[in-house]
C-alpha positions as CSV (number, residue, x, y, z in Angstrom):
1,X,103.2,96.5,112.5
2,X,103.9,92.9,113.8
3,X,101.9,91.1,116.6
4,X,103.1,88.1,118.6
5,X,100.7,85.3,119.0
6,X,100.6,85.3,123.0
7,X,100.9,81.2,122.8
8,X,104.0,81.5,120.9
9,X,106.8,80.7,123.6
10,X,109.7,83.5,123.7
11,X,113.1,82.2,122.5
12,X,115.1,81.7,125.5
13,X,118.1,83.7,126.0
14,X,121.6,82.1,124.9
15,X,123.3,80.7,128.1
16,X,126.6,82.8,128.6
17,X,128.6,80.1,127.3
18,X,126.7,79.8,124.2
19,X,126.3,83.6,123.6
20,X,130.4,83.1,123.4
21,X,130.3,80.1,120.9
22,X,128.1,81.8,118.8
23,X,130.7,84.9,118.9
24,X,133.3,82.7,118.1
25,X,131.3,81.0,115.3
26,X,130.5,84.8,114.0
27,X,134.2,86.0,113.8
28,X,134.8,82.1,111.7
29,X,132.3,82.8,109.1
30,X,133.3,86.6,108.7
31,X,136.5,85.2,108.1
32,X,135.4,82.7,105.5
33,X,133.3,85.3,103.9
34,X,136.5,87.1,103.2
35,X,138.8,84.8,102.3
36,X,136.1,84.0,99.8
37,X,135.8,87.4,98.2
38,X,139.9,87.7,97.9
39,X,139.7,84.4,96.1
40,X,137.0,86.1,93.3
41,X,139.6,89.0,93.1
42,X,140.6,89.1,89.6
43,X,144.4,87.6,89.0
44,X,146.9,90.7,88.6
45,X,144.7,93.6,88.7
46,X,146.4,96.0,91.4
47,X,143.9,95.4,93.6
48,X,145.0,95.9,97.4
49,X,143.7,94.4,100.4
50,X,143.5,95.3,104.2
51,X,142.1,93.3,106.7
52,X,143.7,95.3,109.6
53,X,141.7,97.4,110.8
54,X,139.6,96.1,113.7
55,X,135.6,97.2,115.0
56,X,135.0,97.2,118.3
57,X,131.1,95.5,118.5
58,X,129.6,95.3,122.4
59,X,126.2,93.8,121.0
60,X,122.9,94.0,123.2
61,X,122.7,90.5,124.0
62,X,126.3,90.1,125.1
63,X,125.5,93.2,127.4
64,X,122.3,91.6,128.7
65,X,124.6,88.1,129.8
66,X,127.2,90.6,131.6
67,X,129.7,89.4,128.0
68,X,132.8,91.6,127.0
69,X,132.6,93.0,123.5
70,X,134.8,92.0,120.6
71,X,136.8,93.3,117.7
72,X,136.1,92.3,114.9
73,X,138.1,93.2,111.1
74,X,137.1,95.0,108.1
75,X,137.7,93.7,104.5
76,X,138.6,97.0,102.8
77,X,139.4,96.6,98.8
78,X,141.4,99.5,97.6
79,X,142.6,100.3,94.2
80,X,145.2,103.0,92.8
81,X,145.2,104.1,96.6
82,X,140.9,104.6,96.4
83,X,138.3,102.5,98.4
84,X,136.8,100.4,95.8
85,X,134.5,98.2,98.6
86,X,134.4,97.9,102.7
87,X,133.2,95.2,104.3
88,X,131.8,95.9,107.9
89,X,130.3,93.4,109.9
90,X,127.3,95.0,111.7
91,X,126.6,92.3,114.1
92,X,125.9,88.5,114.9
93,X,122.2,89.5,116.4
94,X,120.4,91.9,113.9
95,X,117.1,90.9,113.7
96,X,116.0,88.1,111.6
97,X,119.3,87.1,110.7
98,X,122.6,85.0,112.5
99,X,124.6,87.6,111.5
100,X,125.0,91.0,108.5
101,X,127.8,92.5,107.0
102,X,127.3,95.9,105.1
103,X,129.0,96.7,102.2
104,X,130.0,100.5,101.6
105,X,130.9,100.8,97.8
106,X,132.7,103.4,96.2
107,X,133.3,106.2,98.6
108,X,130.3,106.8,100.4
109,X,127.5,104.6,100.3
110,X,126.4,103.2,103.1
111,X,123.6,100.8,104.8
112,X,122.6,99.9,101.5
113,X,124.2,96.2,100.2
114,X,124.0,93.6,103.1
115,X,124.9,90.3,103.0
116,X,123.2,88.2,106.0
117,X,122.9,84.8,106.8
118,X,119.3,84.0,107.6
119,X,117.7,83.7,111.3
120,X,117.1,79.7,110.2
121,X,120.7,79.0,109.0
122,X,122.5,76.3,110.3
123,X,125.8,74.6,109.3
124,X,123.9,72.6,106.4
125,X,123.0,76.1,104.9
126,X,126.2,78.2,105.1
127,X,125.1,80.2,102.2
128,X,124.8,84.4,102.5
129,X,122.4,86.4,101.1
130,X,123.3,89.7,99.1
131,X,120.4,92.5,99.7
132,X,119.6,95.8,98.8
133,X,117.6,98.5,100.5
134,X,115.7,100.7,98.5
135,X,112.7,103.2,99.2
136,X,110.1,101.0,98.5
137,X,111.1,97.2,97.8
138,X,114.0,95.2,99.3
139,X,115.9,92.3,96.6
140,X,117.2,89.6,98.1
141,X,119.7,87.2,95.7
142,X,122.7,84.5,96.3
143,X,126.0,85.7,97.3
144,X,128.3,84.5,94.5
145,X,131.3,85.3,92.5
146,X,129.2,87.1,89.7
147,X,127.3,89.5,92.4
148,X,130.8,90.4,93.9
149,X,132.3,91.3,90.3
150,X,129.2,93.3,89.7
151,X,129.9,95.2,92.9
152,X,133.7,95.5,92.3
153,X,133.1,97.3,89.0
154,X,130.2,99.5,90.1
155,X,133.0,100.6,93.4
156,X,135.6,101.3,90.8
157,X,133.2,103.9,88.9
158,X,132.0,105.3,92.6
159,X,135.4,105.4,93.6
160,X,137.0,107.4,90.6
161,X,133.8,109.6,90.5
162,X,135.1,113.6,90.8
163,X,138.4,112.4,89.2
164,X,138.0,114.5,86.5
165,X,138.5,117.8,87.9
């Protein structure tokens, strides 16, 4: 359970105008994040890419300053026609972070691989954060090139699982 101090001072709401920026700022570094991963895509491999598909996001604090939604795109990685990985982005104010993407690997799996930027990030640290939720314990570890090829191969055996029959 978490308790507030009652002399901490409450964040102040984002003024309209920089409740936008920070939209703005979100869709950027999404964009980044995947041009990033299609640069780590091996060289040649058949891998396809899509990047068209758009998510509608109407987060709570744009409701609360009277802000339209936006859309947003998925990174989906396909391969022989199968989803190998899906990048969603699940929003620029999830708790404790300045913004999380989850990654679905292989066919189903969901809500388990994040990558999030955290709550104290600034430009200086433009670094994401690759997590996993288990049961009991949550990892947290760098985003890099060697993490994403780990994930590639592990959503080429998801994805091909039940081939056989």
């Amino acid at each position: 359970m978490a308790y507030l101090d009652i002399d901490d001072e409450p964040t102040p709401l984002p003024t309209p105008e920089e409740a936008a920026a920070e939209v703005a700022d979100w869709k950027r570094r999404v964009d980044e994040l995947y041009d990033e991963v299609i640069s780590w895509l091996p060289k040649g491999s058949g891998y396809e890419i899509d990047r068209s598909r758009l998510l509608s996001r109407h987060e709570s604090m744009l409701k609360i300053l009277n802000l339209p939604g936006y859309e947003i795109p998925l990174l989906q990685i396909r391969r022989n026609g199968k989803q190998v990985l899906l990048f969603q982005p699940d929003g620029r104010w999830v708790l404790f972070t300045r913004g999380r993407v989850n990654i679905i690997v292989g066919k189903a799996r969901f809500g388990d691989r994040i990558l999030a930027k955290a709550a104290d990030a600034d430009e200086s640290d433009p670094d994401w954060k690759y997590r996993t939720n288990g049961n009991w314990k949550i990892d947290i570890d760098p985003w890099n090139k060697e993490k994403f090829l780990e994930l590639l191969k592990e959503g080429e055996v998801l994805s091909s699982l039940g081939d056989e029959q």
